[in-house]
C-alpha positions as CSV (number, residue, x, y, z in Angstrom):
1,X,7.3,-28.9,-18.0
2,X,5.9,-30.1,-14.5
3,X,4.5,-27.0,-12.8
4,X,6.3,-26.3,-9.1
5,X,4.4,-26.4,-6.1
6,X,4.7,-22.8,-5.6
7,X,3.0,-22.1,-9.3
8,X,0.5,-24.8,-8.1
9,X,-0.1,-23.5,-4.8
10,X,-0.7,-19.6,-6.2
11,X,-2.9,-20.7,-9.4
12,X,-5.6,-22.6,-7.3
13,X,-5.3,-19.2,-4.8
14,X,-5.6,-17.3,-8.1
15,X,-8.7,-19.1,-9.4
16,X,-10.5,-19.4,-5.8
17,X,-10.0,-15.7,-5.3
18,X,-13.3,-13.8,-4.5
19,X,-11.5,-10.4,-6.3
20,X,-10.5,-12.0,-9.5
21,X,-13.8,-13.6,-9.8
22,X,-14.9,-10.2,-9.2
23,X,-13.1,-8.6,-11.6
24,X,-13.9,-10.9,-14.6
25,X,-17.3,-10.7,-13.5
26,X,-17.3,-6.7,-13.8
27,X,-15.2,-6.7,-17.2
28,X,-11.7,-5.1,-15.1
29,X,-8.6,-6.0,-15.9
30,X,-6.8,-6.9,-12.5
31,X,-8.3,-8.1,-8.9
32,X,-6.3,-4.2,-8.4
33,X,-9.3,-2.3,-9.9
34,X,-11.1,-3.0,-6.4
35,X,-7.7,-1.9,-4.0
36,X,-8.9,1.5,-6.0
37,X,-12.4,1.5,-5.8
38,X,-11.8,0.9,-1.8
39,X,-9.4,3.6,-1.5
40,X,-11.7,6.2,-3.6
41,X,-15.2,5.4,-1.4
42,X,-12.9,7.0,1.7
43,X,-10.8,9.0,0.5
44,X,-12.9,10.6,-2.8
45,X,-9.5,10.8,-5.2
46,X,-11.2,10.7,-8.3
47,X,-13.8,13.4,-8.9
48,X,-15.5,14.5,-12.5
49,X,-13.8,16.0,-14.9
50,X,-10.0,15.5,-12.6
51,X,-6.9,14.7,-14.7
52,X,-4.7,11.6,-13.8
53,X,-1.6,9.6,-14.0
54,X,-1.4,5.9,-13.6
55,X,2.3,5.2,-13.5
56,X,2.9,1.5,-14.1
57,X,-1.0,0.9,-15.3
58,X,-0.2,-2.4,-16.8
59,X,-2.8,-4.0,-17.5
60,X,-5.3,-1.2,-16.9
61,X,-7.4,-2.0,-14.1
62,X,-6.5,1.2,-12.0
63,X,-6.7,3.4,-15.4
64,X,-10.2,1.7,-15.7
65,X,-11.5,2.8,-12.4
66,X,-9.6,6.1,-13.3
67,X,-11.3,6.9,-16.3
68,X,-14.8,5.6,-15.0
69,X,-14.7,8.4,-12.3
70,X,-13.6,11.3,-14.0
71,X,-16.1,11.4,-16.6
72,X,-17.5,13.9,-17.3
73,X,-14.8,16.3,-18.7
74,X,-11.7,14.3,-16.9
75,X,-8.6,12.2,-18.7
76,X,-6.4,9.6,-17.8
77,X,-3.3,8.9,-19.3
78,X,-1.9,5.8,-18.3
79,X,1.9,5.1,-18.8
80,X,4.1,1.5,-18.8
81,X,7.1,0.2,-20.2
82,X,4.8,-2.3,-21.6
83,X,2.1,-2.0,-24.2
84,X,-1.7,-1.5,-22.8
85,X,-4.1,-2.8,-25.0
86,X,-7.0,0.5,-25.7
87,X,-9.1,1.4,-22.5
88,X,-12.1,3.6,-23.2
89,X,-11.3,7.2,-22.1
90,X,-7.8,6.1,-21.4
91,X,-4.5,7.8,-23.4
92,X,-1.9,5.2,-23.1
93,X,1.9,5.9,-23.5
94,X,4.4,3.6,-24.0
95,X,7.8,3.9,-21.9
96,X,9.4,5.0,-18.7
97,X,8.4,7.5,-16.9
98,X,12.2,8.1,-15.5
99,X,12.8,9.2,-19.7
100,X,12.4,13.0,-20.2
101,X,10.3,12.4,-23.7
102,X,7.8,10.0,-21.6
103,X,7.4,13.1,-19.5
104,X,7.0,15.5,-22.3
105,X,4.4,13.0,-23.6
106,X,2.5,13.1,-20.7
107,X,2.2,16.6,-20.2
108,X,1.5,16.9,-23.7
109,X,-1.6,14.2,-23.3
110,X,-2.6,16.9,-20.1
111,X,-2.8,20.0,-22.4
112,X,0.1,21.4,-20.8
113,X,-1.7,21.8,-17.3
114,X,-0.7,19.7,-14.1
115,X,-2.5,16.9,-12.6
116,X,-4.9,16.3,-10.1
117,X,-3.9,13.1,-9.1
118,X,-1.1,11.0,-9.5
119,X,-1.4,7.0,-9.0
120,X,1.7,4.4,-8.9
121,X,0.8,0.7,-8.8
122,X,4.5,0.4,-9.8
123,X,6.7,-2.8,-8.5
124,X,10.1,-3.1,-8.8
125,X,11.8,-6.5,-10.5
126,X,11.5,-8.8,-7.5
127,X,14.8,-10.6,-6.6
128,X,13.1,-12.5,-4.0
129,X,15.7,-11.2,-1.1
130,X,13.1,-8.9,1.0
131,X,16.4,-5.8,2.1
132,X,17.2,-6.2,-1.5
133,X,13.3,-5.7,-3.0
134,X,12.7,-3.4,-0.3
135,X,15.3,-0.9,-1.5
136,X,14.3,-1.3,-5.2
137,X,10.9,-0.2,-4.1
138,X,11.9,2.8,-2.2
139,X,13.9,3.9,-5.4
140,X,10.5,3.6,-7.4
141,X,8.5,5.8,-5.0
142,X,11.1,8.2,-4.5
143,X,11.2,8.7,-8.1
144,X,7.4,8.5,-8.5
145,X,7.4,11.8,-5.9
146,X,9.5,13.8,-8.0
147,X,7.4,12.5,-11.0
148,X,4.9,14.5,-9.0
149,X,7.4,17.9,-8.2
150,X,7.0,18.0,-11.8
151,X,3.3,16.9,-12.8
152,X,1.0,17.4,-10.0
153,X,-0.8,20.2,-9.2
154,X,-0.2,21.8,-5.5
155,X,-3.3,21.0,-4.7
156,X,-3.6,17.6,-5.6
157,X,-3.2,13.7,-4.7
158,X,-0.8,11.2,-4.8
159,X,-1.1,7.4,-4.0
160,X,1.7,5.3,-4.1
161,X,2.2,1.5,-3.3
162,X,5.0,0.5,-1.3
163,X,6.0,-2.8,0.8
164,X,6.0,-2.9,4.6
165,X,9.8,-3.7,5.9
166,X,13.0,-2.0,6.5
167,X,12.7,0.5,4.1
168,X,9.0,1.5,4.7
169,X,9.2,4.3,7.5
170,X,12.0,5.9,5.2
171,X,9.7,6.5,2.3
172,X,7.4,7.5,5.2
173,X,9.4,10.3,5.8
174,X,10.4,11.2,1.8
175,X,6.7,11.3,1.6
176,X,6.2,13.8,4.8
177,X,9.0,15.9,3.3
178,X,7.0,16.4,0.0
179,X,3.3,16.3,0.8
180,X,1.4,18.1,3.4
181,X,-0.6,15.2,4.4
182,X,0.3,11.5,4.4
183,X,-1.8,8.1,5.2
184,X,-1.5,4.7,4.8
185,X,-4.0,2.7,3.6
186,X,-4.3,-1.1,4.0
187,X,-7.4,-2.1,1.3
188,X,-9.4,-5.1,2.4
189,X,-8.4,-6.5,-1.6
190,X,-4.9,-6.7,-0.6
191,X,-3.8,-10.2,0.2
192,X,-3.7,-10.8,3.8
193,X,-0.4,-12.2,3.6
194,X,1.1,-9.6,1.4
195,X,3.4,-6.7,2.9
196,X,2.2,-4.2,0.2
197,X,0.5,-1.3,2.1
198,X,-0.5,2.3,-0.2
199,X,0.5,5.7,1.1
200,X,-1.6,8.6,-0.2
201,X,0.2,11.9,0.0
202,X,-2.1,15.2,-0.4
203,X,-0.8,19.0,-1.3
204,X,2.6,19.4,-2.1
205,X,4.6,21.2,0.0
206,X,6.4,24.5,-1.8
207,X,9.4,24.5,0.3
């Protein structure tokens, strides 16, 4: 089957991108590892021995940057509807993280403490009309933040991806209800012409 000009057009962007090159060079799984590793170097997420949550970490190049920065003493657990081939220092659970047992399996995989940092790469099923993705990603996030009601620590991080348009200022504000601090954060590995923007959230509020 002929290939579309769209396919066409994106594999010859794929294979000429600096990051992917990047990333096969440095053995990661997704030009995403370095969206992290950009985030991190300003805003120090990942320390030694922290525990996280990659929500969505299909196929691993978050939980990879994860588990490189928490060692000593730290663990990831890395959770996806999808199957994630094994990641060194990575605990990988199978489902969604909307399902009460996925939760129970996380905490379980945390020793029965909280987290110290919470990451979502997560992106909805994309119908290709923007109002229509746009709400489907403000659903995600807004579940990803009570995710965090429930798994993160008080003290601790959460950094979320989320799509610039309609519905962006109103996760804005469902982040400002829940976290003490908010930011957004536009990594230089993002694709110029994509909308996606991260918003890191920082101490959760208790009322």
């Amino acid at each position: 089957m002929a290939k579309s000009g769209s396919s066409k057009r994106w594999l010859r962007r794929h294979v000429t991108d600096p990051y992917v090159r990047q990333a096969q060079a440095q053995g990661y799984r997704s030009r995403a590892a370095f969206k992290l590793l950009e985030i991190d170097a300003r805003d120090q997420l990942l320390k030694p021995g922290a525990k996280v949550v990659d929500l969505g970490a299909a196929p691993g190049g978050w939980s990879q940057v994860a588990a490189s920065k928490v060692k000593p003493g730290g663990c990831v657990v890395a959770v996806d509807v999808v199957e994630i081939a094994p990641i060194s220092g990575v605990l990988a659970l199978r489902g969604d993280f909307l399902e009460a047992p996925v939760r129970q399996g996380v905490r379980e995989q945390l020793g029965g403490s909280s987290a110290d940092v919470v990451l979502c790469d997560l992106s909805p099923n994309l119908s290709g009309i923007a109002s229509v993705d746009q709400a489907r990603a403000a659903r995600l996030v807004k579940q990803a933040i009570e995710f965090c009601g429930q798994t993160l620590n008080p003290e601790g991080a959460f950094l979320v991806k989320m799509f610039q348009g309609e519905a962006f200022d109103e996760v804005l504000d469902a982040m400002r209800r829940r976290f003490r601090s908010v930011a957004v954060r536009k990594p230089g590995a993002s694709r110029g012409e994509s909308r996606e923007a991260y918003v890191l959230g920082r101490g959760l509020k208790t009322s």
